[in-house]
TORPA-724129 format. One record per residue (C-alpha): residue number from 1; residue in three letters; z, y negated, x. Coordinates in steps of 0.001 Angstrom, whole numbers, padded with zeros to 6 digits. Example, Ala and Ser with C-alpha at 12.3 -4.5 7.8 and 13.67 -1.06 7.14 Angstrom:
// residues 2
 resi resn       z       y       x
    1  ALA  007800  004500  012300
    2  SER  007140  001060  013670
This chain:
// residues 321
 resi resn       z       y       x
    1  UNK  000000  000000  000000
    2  UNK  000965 -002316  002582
    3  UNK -002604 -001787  004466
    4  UNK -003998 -002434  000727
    5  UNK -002218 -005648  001019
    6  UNK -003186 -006417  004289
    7  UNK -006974 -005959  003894
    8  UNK -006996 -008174  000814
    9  UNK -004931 -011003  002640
   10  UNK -007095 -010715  005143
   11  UNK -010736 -011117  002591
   12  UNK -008919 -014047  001337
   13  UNK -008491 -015865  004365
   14  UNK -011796 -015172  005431
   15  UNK -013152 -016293  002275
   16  UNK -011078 -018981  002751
   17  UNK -011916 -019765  006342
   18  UNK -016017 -019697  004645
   19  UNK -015258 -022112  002264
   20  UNK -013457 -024777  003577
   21  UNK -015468 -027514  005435
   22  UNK -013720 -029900  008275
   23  UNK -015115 -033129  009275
   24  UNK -013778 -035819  012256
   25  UNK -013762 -039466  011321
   26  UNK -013353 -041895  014314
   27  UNK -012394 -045182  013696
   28  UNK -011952 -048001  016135
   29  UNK -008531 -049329  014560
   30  UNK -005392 -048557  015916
   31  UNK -002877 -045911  013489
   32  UNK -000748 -048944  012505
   33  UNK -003409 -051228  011265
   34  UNK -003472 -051133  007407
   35  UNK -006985 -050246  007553
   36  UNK -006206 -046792  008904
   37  UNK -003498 -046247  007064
   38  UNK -005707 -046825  004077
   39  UNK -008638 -044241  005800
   40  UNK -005894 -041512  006138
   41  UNK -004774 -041962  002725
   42  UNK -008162 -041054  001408
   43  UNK -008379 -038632  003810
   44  UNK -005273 -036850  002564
   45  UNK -006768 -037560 -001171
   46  UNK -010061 -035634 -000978
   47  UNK -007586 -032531  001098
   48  UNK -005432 -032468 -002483
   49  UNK -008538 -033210 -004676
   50  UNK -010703 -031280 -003140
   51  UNK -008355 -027859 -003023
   52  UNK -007807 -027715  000374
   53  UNK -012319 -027035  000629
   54  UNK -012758 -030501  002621
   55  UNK -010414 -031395  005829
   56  UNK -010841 -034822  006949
   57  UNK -008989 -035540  010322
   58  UNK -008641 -039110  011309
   59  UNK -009233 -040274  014589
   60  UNK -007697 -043898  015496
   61  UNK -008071 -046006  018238
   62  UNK -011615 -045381  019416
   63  UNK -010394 -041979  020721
   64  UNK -013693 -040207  019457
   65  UNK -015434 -042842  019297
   66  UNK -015604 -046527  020855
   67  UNK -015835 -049100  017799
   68  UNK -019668 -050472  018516
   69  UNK -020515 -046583  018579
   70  UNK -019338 -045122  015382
   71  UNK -021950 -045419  013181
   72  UNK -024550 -044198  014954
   73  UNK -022793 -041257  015576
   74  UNK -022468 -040766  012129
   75  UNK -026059 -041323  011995
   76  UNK -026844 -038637  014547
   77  UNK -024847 -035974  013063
   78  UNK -022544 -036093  016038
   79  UNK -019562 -037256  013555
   80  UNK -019289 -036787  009653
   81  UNK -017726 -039455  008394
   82  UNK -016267 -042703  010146
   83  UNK -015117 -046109  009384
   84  UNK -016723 -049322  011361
   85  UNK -016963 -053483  011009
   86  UNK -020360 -053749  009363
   87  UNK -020812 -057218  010888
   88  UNK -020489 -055735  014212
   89  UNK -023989 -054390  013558
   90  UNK -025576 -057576  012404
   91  UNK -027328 -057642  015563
   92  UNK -029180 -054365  014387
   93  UNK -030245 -056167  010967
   94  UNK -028903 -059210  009691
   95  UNK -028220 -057749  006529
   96  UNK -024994 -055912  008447
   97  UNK -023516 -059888  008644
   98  UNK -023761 -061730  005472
   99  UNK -019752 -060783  004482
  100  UNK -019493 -062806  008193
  101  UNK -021237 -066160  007637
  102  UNK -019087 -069002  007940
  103  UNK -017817 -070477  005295
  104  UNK -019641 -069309  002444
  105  UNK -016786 -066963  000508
  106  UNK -013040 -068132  001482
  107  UNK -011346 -066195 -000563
  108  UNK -010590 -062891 -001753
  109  UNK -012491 -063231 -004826
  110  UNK -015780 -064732 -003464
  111  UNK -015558 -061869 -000799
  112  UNK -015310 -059777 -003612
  113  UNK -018686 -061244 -005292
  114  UNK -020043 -061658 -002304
  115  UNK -019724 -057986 -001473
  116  UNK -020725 -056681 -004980
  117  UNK -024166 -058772 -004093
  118  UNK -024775 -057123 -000906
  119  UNK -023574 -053492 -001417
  120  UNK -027226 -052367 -003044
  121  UNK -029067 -054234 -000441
  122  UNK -026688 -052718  002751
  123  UNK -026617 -048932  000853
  124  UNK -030187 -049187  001074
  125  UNK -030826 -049916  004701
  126  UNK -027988 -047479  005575
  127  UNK -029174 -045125  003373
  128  UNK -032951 -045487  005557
  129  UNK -030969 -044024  008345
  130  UNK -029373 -041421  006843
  131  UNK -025683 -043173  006426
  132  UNK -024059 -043294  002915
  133  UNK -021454 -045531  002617
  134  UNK -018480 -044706  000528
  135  UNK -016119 -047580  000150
  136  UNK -015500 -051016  002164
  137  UNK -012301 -053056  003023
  138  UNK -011875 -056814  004300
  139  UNK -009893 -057821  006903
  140  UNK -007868 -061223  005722
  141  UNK -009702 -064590  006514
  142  UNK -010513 -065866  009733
  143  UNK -008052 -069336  009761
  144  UNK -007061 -072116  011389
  145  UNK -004685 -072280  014114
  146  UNK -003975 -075416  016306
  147  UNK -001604 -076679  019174
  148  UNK -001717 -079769  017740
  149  UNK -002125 -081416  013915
  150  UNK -006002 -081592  012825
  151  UNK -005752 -084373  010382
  152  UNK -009230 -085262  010426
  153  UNK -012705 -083358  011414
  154  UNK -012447 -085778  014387
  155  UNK -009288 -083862  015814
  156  UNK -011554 -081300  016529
  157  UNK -013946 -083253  019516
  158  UNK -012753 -083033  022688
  159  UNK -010500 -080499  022384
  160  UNK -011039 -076239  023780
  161  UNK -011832 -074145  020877
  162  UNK -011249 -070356  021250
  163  UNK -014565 -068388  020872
  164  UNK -014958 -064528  020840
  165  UNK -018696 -064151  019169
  166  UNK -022560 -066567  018513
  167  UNK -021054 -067870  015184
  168  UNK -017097 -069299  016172
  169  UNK -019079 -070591  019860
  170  UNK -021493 -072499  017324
  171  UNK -018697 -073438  014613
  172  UNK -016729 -074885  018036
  173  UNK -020146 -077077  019437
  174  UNK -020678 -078229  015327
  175  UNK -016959 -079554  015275
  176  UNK -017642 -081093  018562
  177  UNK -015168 -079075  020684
  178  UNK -015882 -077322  024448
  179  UNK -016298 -073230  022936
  180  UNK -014019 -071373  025391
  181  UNK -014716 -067318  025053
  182  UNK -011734 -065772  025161
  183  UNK -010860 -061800  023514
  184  UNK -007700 -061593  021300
  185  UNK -005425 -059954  024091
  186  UNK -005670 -063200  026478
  187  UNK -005342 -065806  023861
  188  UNK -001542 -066156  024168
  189  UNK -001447 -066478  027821
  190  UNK -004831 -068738  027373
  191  UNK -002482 -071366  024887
  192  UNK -000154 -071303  027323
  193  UNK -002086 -072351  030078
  194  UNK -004024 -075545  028177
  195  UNK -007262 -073085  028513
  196  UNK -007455 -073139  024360
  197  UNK -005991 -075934  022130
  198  UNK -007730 -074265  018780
  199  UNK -008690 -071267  017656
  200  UNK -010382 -069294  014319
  201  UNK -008466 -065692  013584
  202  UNK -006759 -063505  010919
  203  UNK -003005 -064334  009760
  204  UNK -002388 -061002  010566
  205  UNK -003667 -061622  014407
  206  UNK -001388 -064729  014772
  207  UNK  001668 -062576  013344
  208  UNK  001209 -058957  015176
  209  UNK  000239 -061076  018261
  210  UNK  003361 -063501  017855
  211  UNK  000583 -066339  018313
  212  UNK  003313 -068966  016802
  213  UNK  004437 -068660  020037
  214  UNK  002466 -071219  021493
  215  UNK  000207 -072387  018355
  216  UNK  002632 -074778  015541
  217  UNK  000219 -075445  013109
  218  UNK -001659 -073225  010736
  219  UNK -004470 -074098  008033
  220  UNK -005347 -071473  005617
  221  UNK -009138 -072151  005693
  222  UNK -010047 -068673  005279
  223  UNK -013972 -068883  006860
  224  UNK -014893 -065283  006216
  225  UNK -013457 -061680  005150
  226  UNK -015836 -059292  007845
  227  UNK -015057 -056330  005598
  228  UNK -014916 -052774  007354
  229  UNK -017236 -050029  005902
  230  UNK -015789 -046056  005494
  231  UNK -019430 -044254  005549
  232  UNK -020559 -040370  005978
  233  UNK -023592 -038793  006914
  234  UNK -025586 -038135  003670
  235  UNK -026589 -034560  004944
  236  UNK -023067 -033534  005733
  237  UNK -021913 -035268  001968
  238  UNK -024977 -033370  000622
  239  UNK -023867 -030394  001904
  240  UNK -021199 -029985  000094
  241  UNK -020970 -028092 -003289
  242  UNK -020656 -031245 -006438
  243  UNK -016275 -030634 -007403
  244  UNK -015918 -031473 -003403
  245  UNK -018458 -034229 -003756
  246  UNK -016701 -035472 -006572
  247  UNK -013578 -035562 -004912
  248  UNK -014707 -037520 -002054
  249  UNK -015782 -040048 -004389
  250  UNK -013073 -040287 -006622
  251  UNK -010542 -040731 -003367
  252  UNK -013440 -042859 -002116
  253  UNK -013062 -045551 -005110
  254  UNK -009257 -045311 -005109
  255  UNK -009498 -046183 -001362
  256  UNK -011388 -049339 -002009
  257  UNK -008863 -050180 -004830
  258  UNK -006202 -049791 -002839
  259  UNK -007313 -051511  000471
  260  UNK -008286 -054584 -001054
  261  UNK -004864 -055107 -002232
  262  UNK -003318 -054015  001511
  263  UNK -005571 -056613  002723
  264  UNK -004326 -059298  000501
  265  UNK -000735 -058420  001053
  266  UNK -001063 -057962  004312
  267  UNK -002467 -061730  004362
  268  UNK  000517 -063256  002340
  269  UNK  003325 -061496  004498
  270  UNK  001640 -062630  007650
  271  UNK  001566 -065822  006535
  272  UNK  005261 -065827  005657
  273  UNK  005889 -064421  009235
  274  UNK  003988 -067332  010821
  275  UNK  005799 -069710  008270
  276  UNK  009268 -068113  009570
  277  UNK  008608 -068349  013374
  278  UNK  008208 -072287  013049
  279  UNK  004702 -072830  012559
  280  UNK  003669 -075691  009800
  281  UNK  001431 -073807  007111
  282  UNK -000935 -076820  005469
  283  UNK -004182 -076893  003553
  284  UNK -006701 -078510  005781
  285  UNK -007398 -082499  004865
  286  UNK -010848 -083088  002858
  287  UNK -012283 -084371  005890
  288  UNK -011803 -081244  007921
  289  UNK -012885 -078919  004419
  290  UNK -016017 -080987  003883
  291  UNK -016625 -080451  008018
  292  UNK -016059 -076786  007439
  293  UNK -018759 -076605  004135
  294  UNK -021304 -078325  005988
  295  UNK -020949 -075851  008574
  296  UNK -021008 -073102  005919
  297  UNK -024312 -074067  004378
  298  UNK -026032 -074925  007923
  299  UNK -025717 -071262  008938
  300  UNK -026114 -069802  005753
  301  UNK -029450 -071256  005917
  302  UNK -030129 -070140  009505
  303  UNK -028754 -066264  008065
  304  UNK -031250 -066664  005743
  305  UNK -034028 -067171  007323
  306  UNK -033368 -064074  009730
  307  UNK -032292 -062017  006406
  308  UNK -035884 -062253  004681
  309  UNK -036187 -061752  000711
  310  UNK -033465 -058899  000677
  311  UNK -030915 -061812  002109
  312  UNK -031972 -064129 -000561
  313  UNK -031592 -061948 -003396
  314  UNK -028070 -061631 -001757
  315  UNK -027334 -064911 -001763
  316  UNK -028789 -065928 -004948
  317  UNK -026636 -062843 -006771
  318  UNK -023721 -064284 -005339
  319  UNK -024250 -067872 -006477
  320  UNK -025426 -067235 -009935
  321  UNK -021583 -066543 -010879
């Protein structure tokens, strides 16, 4: 009897081992960030919705894969699923960077528009290459920080402006400050030092970063939400049977649900961090918004003519609300 019971324990974990499928998903975000957290939460989701047939296992911190490399692995088969910045590939197609334009949606609900707009257009092109995304998350707004008060869009000339990418050295050279390229782990020691007086970045960068250190003034300008994208190959998706594809994209939608709220959250507590460490929160003067706006609509009309008739009907979906 035993070797009876044996022999069927045995079929069942081989039938088992046959019918449960494991895929890797690299991400380039560290395990703390909310935006992993999020990730392994709808990795754990399609595990209990799918019966134990789909294993997702999480890779943070660019340990698979570097950050600028994920989705093409994803697109070459070489990972399943994986989670990157979109805008990071707006060098690829311009498409990838319209959630990154400066100054056209500063707030949670225009980047929610906004992204409604370009989701057919950017499932389309990724479909092209064989990528199907599945759900997409903002990081908060790029803001305002400042060594001294900016009162006025003239507070801006003269002084070093932090730059880490083509649009904030551009935004820094239209306000009439020196651009100054400098990545997020030097900034502090950069503020310190007189090398930056100014600088564009996430509440969330100015609070895990302890930025209030050296920076006393804050203005919640919110320039853009770069959203990242969670995406899977569409032959690895299509490969499995329709409950397990279901299940993905049930845990997919509650994923997007979910991290659009971390993100906002995550924005208000960072901004109560910054508040509590000294800094002076303030919404920026009129002269400094209409400054910003101008900005906005000069390089959404350089985006768009890059973009081509799919960025218009972007743009023109988003502005008909």
């Amino acid at each position: 009897m035993k070797k009876f019971m044996f022999c069927l324990s045995a079929v069942a974990c081989a039938t088992l081992a046959q019918a449960q499928t494991k895929w890797d998903l690299p991400t380039g975000y560290g395990a703390n960030t909310f935006q992993t957290q999020n990730v392994q939460q709808f990795a754990d989701d399609v595990d209990k919705l799918s019966g134990g047939k789909l294993k997702i296992t999480v890779h943070p911190g660019g340990s698979l894969f570097k950050q600028p490399e994920i989705k093409r692995a994803i697109q070459g088969g070489l990972a399943p699923a994986g989670e990157f910045i979109i805008s990071g590939l707006a060098n690829e197609n311009p498409l990838y960077g319209v959630d990154s334009i400066p100054f056209l949606a500063t707030s949670y609900a225009d980047a929610k528009r906004l992204y409604e707009a370009a989701k057919p257009v950017q499932a389309k092109v990724l479909a092209a290459q064989g990528v199907k995304p599945l759900f997409s998350v903002p990081w908060p707004g790029q803001s305002l920080y400042s060594v001294k008060p900016i009162n006025s869009a003239d507070d801006f000339k003269g002084t070093k402006m932090r730059a880490y990418n083509p649009a904030t050295t551009k935004i820094a050279q239209m306000l009439g400050a020196s651009p100054v390229t400098i990545q997020l782990p030097e900034l502090g020691q950069a503020l310190a030092t007189g090398a930056a007086n100014n600088f564009l970045t996430s509440s969330a960068s100015g609070a895990d970063g302890k930025l209030y250190e050296q920076t006393k003034f804050f203005y919640p300008v919110n320039g853009w939400l770069p959203r990242n994208v969670t995406a899977v190959n569409q032959k690895a998706f299509d490969a499995l049977d329709k409950a397990t594809q279901d299940a993905v994209l049930k845990a997919a939608a509650a994923a997007e649900q979910r991290g659009w709220q971390a993100s906002e959250k995550v924005d208000t507590d960072s901004i109560k961090v910054l508040g509590s460490n000294g800094m002076t929160i303030a919404q920026p003067s009129e002269s400094v918004r209409k400054a910003l706006l101008a900005i906005g609509e000069t390089m959404t009309a350089e985006w768009l003519a890059s973009a081509g008739p799919d960025g218009k009907a972007i743009i023109d979906a988003y502005r008909k609300h």
